[in-house]
TIGU-908184 format. One record per residue (C-alpha): residue number from 1; x, y negated, z. Coordinates in pm, 1 decimal. Last residue first. Layout:
<dotis>
+--------+----------+----------+----------+
: marmar :       c1 :       c2 :       c3 :
+--------+----------+----------+----------+
:    NUM :        X :        Y :        Z :
...
+--------+----------+----------+----------+
</dotis>
This chain:
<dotis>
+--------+----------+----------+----------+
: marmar :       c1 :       c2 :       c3 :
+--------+----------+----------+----------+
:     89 :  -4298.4 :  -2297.0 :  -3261.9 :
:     88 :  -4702.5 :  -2265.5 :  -3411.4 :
:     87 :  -4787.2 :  -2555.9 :  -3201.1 :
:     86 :  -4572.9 :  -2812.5 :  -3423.6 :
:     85 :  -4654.9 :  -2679.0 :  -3729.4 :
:     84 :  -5017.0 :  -2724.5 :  -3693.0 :
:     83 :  -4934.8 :  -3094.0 :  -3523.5 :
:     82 :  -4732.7 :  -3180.6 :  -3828.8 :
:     81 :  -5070.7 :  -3042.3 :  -4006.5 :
:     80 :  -5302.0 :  -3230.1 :  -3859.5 :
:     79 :  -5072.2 :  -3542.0 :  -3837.0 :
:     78 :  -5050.7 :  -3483.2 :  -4253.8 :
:     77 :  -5414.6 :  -3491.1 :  -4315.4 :
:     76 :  -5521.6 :  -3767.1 :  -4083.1 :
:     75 :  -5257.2 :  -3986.4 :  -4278.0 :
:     74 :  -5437.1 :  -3861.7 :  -4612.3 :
:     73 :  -5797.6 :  -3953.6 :  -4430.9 :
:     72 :  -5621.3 :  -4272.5 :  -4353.6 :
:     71 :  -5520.5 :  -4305.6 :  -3983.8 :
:     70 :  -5623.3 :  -4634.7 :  -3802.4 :
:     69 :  -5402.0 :  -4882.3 :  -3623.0 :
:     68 :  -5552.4 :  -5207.1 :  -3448.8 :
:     67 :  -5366.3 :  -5525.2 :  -3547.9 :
:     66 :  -5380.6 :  -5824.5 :  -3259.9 :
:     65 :  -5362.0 :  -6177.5 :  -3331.6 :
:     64 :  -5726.7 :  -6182.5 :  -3348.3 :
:     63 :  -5874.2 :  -5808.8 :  -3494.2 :
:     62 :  -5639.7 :  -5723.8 :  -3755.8 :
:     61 :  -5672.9 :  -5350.4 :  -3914.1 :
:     60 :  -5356.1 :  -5215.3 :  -3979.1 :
:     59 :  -5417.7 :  -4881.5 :  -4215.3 :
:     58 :  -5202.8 :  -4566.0 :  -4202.3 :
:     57 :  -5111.2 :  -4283.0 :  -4381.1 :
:     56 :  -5106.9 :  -4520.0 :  -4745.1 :
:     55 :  -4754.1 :  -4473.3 :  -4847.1 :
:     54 :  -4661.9 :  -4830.1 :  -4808.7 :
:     53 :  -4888.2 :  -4781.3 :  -4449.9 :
:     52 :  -4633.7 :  -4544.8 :  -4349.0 :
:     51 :  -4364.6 :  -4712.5 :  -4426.3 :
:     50 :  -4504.7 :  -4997.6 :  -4222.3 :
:     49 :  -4562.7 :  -4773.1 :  -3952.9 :
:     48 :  -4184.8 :  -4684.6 :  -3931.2 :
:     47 :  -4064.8 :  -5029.9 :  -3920.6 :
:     46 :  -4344.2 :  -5145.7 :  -3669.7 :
:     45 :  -4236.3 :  -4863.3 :  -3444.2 :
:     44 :  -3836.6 :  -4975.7 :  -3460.7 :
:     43 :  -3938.3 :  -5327.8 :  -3350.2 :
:     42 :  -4164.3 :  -5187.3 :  -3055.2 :
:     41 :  -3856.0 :  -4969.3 :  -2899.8 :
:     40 :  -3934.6 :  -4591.9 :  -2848.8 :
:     39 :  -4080.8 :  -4390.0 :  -2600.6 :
:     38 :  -4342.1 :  -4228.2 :  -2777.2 :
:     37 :  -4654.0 :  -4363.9 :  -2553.2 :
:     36 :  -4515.3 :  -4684.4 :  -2487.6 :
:     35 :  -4392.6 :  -4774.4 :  -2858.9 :
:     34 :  -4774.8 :  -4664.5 :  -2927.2 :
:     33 :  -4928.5 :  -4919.6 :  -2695.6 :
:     32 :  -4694.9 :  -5204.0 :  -2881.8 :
:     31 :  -4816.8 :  -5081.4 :  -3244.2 :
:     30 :  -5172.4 :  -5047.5 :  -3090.1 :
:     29 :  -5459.6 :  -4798.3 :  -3024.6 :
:     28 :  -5806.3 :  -4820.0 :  -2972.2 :
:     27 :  -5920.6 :  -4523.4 :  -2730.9 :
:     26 :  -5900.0 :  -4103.3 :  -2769.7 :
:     25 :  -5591.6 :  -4134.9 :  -2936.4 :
:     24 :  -5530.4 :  -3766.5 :  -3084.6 :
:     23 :  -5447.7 :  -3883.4 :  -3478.1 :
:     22 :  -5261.1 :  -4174.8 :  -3350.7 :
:     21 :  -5069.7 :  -3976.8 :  -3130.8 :
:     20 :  -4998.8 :  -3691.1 :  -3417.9 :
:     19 :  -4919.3 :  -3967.5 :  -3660.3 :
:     18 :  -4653.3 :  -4103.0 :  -3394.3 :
:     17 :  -4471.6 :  -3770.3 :  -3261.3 :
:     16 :  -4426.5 :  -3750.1 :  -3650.4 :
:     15 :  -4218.5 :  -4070.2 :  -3686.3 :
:     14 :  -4050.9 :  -4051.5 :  -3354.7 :
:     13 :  -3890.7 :  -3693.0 :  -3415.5 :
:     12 :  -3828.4 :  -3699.3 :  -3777.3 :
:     11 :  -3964.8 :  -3506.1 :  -4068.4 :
:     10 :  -4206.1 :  -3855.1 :  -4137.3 :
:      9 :  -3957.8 :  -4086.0 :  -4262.9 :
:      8 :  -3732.1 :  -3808.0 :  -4464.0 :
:      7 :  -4066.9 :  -3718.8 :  -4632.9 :
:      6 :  -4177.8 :  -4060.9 :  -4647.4 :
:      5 :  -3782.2 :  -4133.2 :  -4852.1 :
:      4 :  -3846.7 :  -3805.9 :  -5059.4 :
:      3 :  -4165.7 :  -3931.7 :  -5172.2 :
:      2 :  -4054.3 :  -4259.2 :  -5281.0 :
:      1 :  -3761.2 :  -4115.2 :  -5486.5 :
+--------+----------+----------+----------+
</dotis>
């Protein structure tokens, strides 16, 4: 069941759009800095990557009060390929 529900997380518009930023961000990048960059609230963001980091895609690594966003090597893995997909339509 787990799989299915990242599978129905990540086959979305917002979702996707957001590994594939993360994987292309050339600076540090943010939960808040994200919501910018995919249009889409902050609240629903922080839902989504906390999925994501349930299923190990992404890590949250807290500098101050602020958490910095990494991709996994698995989280790497699927934004490459979203992003694969994504050019070949």
């Amino acid at each position: 069941m787990a799989l299915q529900q990242i599978f129905n997380v990540l086959f979305r518009e917002k979702p996707a759009m957001m590994l594939v930023e993360l994987k292309n961000a050339k600076t540090e990048i943010y939960a808040s800095s994200l919501a910018k960059k995919i249009d889409c609230t902050y609240s629903h963001v922080v839902k989504i990557l906390q999925e994501m980091e349930n299923n190990k895609l992404i890590k949250f690594d807290k500098q101050g009060r602020l958490k910095l966003l990494t991709l996994t090597k698995k989280g790497h893995d699927v934004a490459e390929n979203i992003e694969r997909i994504k050019n070949l339509l």
